[in-house]
VOGU-3710 file (C-alpha; in Angstrom, 3 decimals, decimal comma):
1> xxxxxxxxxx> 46,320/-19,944/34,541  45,539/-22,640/31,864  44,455/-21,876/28,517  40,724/-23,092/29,283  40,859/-20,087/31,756  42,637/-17,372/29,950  39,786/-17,499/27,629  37,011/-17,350/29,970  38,438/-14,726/31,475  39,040/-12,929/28,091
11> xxxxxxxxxx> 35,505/-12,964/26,646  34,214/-11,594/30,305  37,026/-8,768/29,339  35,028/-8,449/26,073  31,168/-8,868/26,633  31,813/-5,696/29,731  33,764/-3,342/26,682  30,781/-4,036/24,846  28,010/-3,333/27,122  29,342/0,012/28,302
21> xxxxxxxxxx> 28,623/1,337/31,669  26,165/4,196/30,448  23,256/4,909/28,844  22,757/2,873/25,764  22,377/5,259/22,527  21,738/4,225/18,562  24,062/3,646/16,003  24,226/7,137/13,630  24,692/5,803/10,278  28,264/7,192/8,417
31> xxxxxxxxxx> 26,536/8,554/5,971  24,943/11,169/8,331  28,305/11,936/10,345  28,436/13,909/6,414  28,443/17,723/5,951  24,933/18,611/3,947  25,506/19,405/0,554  26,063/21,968/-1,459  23,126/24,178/-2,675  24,284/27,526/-4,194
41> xxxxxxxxxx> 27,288/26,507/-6,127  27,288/29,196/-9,257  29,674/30,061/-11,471  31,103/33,353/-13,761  32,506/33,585/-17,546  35,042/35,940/-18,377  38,402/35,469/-21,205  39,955/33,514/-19,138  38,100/31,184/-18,063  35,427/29,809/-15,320
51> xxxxxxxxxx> 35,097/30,907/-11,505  33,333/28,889/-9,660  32,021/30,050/-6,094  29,988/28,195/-3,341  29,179/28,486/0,419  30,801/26,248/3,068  28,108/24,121/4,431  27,347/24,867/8,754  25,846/21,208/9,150  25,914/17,837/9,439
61> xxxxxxxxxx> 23,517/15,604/8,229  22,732/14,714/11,843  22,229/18,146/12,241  25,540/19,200/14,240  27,148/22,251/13,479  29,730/22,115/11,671  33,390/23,792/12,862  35,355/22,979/9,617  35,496/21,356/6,385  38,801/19,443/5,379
71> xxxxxxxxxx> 38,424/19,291/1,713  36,622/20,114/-1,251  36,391/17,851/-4,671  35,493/19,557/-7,728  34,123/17,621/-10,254  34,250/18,242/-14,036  32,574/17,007/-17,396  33,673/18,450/-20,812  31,466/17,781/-23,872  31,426/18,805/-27,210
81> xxxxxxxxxx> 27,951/20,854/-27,513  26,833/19,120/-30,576  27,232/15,625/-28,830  25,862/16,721/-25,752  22,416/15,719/-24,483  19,650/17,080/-22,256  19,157/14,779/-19,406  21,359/11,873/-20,425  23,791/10,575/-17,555  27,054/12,705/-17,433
91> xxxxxxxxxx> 30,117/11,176/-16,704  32,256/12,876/-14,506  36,153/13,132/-14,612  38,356/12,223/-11,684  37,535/15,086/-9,524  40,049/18,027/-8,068  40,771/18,015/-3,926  41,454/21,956/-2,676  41,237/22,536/1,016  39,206/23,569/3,197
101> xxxxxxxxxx> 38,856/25,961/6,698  37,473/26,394/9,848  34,287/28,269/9,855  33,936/31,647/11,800  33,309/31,511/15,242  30,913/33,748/15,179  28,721/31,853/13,211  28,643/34,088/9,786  28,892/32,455/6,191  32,647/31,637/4,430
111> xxxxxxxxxx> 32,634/31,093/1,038  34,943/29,130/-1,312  36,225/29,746/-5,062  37,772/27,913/-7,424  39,269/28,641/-10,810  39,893/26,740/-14,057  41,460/28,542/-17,360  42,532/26,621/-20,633  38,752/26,464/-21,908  37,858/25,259/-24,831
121> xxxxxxxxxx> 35,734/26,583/-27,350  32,566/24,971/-28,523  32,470/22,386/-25,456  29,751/22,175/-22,710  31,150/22,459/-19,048  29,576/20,761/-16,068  30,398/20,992/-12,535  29,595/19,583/-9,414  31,285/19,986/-5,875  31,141/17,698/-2,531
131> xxxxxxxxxx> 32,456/18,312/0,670  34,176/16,261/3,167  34,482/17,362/7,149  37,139/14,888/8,482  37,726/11,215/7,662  34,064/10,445/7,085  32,566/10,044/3,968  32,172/12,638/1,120  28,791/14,723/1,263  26,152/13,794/-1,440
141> xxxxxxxxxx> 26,701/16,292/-4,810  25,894/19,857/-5,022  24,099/21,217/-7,393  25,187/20,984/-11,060  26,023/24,063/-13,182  26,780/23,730/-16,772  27,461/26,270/-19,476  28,429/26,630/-23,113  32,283/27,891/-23,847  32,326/30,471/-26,584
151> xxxxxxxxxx> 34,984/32,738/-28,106  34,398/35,840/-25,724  33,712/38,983/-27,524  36,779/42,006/-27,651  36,575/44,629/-24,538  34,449/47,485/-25,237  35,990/50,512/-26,406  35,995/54,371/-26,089  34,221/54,279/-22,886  33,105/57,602/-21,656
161> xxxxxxxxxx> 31,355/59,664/-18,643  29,078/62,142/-18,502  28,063/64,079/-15,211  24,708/64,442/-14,153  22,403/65,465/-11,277  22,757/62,919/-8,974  23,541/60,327/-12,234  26,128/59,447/-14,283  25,694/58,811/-18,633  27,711/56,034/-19,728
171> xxxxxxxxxx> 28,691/55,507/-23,299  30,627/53,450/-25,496  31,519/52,340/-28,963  29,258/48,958/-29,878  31,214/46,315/-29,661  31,355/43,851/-33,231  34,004/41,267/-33,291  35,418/38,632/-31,311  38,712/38,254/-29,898  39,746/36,412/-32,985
181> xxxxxxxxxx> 38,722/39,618/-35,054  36,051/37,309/-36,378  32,219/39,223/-36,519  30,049/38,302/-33,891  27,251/35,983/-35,313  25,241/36,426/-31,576  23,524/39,328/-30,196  25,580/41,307/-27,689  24,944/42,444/-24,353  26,618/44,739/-21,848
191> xxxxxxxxxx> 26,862/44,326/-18,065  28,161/47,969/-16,081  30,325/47,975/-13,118  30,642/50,052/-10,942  32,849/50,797/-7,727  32,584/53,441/-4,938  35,505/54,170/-2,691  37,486/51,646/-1,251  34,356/48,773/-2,775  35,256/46,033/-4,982
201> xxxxxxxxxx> 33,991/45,957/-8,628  29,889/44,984/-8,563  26,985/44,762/-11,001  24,853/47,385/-11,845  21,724/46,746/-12,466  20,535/43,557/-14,962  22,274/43,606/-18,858  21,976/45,927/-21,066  21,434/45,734/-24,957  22,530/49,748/-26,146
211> xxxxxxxxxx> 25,701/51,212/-25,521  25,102/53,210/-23,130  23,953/53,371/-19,342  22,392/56,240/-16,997  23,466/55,769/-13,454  21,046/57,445/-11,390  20,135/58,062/-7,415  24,202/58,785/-6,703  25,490/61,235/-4,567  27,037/64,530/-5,810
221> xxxxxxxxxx> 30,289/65,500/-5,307  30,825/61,599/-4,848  33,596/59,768/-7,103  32,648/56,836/-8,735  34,509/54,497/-11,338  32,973/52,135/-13,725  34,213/49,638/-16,363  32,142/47,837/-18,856  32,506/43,767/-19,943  30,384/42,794/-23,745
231> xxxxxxxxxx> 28,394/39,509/-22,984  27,467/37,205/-26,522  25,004/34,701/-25,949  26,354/30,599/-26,787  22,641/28,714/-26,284  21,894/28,907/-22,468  25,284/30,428/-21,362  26,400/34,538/-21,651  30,556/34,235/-22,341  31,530/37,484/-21,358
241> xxxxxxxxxx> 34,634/39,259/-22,447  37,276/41,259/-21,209  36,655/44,474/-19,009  36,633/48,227/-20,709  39,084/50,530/-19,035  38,534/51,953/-16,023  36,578/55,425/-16,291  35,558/57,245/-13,043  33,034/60,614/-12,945  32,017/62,960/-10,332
251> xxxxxxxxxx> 28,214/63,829/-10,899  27,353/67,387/-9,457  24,465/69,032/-8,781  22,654/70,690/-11,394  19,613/72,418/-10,070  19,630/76,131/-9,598  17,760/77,202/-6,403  14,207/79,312/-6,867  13,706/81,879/-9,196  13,609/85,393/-6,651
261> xxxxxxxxxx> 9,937/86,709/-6,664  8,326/90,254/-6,071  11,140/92,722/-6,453  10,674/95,751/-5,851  12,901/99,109/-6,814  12,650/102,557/-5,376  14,789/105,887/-5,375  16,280/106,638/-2,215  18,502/109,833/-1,756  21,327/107,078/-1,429
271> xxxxxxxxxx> 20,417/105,671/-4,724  18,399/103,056/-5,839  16,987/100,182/-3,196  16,177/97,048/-4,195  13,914/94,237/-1,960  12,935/90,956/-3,164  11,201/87,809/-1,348  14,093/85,990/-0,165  14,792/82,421/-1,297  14,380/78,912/0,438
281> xxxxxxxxxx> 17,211/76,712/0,009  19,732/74,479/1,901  22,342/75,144/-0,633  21,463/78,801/-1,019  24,887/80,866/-1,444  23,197/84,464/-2,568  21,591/86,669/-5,121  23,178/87,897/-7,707  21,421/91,461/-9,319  21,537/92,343/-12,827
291> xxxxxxxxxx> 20,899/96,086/-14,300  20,896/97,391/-17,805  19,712/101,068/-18,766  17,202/101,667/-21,580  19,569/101,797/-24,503  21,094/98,225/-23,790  19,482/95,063/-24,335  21,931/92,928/-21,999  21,792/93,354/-18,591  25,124/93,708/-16,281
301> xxxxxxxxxx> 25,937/91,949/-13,130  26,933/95,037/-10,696  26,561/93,001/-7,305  26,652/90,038/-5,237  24,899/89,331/-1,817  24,714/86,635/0,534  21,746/84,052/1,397  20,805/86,196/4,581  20,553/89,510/2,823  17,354/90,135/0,083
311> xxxxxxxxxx> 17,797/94,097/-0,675  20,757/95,915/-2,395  21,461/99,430/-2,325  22,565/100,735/-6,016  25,058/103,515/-5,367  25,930/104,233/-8,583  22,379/105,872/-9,870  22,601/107,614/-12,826  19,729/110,609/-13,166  17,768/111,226/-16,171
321> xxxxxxxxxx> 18,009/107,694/-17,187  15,614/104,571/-17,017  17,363/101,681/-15,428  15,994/98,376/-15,144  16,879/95,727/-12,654  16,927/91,856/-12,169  17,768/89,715/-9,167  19,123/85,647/-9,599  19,997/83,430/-6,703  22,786/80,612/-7,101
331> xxxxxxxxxx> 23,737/77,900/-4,936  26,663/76,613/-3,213  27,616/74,024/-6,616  31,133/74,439/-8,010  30,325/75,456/-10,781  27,435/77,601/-9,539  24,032/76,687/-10,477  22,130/80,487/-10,753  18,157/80,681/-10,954  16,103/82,244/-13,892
341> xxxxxxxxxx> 16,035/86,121/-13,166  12,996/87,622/-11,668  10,620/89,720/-13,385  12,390/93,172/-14,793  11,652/95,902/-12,704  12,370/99,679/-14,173  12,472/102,972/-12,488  12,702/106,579/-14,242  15,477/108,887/-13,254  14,304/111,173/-15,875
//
């Protein structure tokens, strides 16, 4: 074949690659073969440094699902505060590539974390994060986060436990300097963690400006352990400090079970019988009954019965004598919690 014909031949070759044999579909743009970006990117102050934390996007711009994300670039800006200004462009530093993942199968959430220590103090800190899903382009930027480094304030100190009914009482020495042992020119603030079992450290509750916390709708009998970080306030960011140590309580129950009503005591040839109204309770462990004689101001405790049984035989009558009686019911607490006494009821043996 000449070389008039090779070519011929060749752009037939070409114009049928082009024109496909199927059904013709538009161009997607690159910039929508992109993960979405980020939304939720948030960070946390402690000593040490910054921790910032983020969701892995599940889409596409196009829409597709997403099954993994190759990369992630962090991007930074440091700033000293007093040259820093409020909705001026930011210049960003080369960012920081960490890896990615595949995303769960079964379609839940995976989240991503990254750490930066070395701080310093009196600079602003910005950050923004993209994502990339293969060898397409970067997704657009996340949201930006910025805060204030400060010089964190010292650990709290002399943190203590205090078991309640259902609650916990928290309390702790107020916390004055820095970690530089310099005064603390900003007001303070206190966040409370707390962990149950096997759980991982969490918040309790919003932060707090006293020394002191009540933990309350807990179960008794229930371990739980707590530690305590001192926030200052830098303009818009809360540097937080290092972590109390670790204190854990047990809160019990404290409520005694109904006061017993409507005893009554009579002589029997057996002695002296004893019947009261017995007691609702689903921690009822018995009744405990109380008897002094007339020449005594503090009654005895001479017998214990259980939650099924609400009369008591007195044996051990003693003729020509007034004796009065009380009955109590406790519950099933360690320590016991024991009711008021019932209304004093006195027979004469005289």
């Amino acid at each position: 074949m000449n070389y008039r014909g090779f070519t011929a031949v060749s752009a037939i070759l070409l114009i049928t690659l082009l024109s496909g044999c199927g059904k013709k579909t538009p161009l997607v743009p690159p910039q929508k073969l992109v993960p979405v970006s980020i939304s939720d990117l948030h960070y946390t102050l402690d000593e040490y440094g910054v921790a910032l934390k983020w969701s892995y996007p599940t889409k596409m711009e196009n829409g597709d699902v997403l099954q993994a994300i190759e990369s992630f670039e962090i991007f930074r800006a440091a700033i000293p505060e007093e040259e820093f200004c409020r909705g001026c462009p930011v210049q960003f530093e080369e960012p920081v590539e960490i890896g990615g993942g595949r995303l769960p199968a079964s379609g839940d959430g995976r989240a991503a974390a990254y750490t930066e220590g070395n701080l310093q103090n009196g600079y602003r800190y910005l950050y923004k994060v993209r994502s990339r899903a293969g060898w397409w382009y970067s997704s657009g930027d996340s949201n930006v986060v910025s805060f204030v480094r400060g010089v964190p304030p010292k650990a709290p100190q002399e943190l203590q436990v205090e078991a309640g009914d259902r609650s916990l009482v928290l309390s702790w020495a107020p916390v004055t300097e820095n970690i530089k042992e310099k005064p603390l020119e900003h007001s303070v603030l206190y966040q409370v963690y707390r962990r149950s079992g096997k759980e991982d450290f969490a918040p309790r509750g919003e932060p707090v400006q006293e020394p002191g916390f009540i933990d309350a709708g807990l179960i008794n009998a229930e371990p739980y352990s707590y530690k305590v970080l001192a926030l200052v306030a830098y303009d818009d960011t809360l540097q937080a400090g290092a972590a109390s140590q670790e204190v854990s309580g047990v809160p019990r129950d404290l409520s005694p079970p109904p006061q017993p009503q409507h005893l009554v005591v009579v002589a029997i040839p057996a002695g002296v019988k004893l019947v009261w109204q017995a007691v609702a309770g689903d921690d009822l462990a018995g009744y405990r009954i109380y008897r002094r004689d007339e020449d005594t101001v503090l009654a005895l405790l001479i017998a214990e019965v259980g939650p099924d049984q609400n009369e008591y035989i007195d044996q051990t009558r003693v003729n020509g004598r007034k004796l009065f009686y009380t009955v109590t019911s406790f519950d099933t607490a360690q320590p016991v919690n024991e009711s008021l006494p019932s209304e004093e009821e006195v027979i004469d043996l005289r």
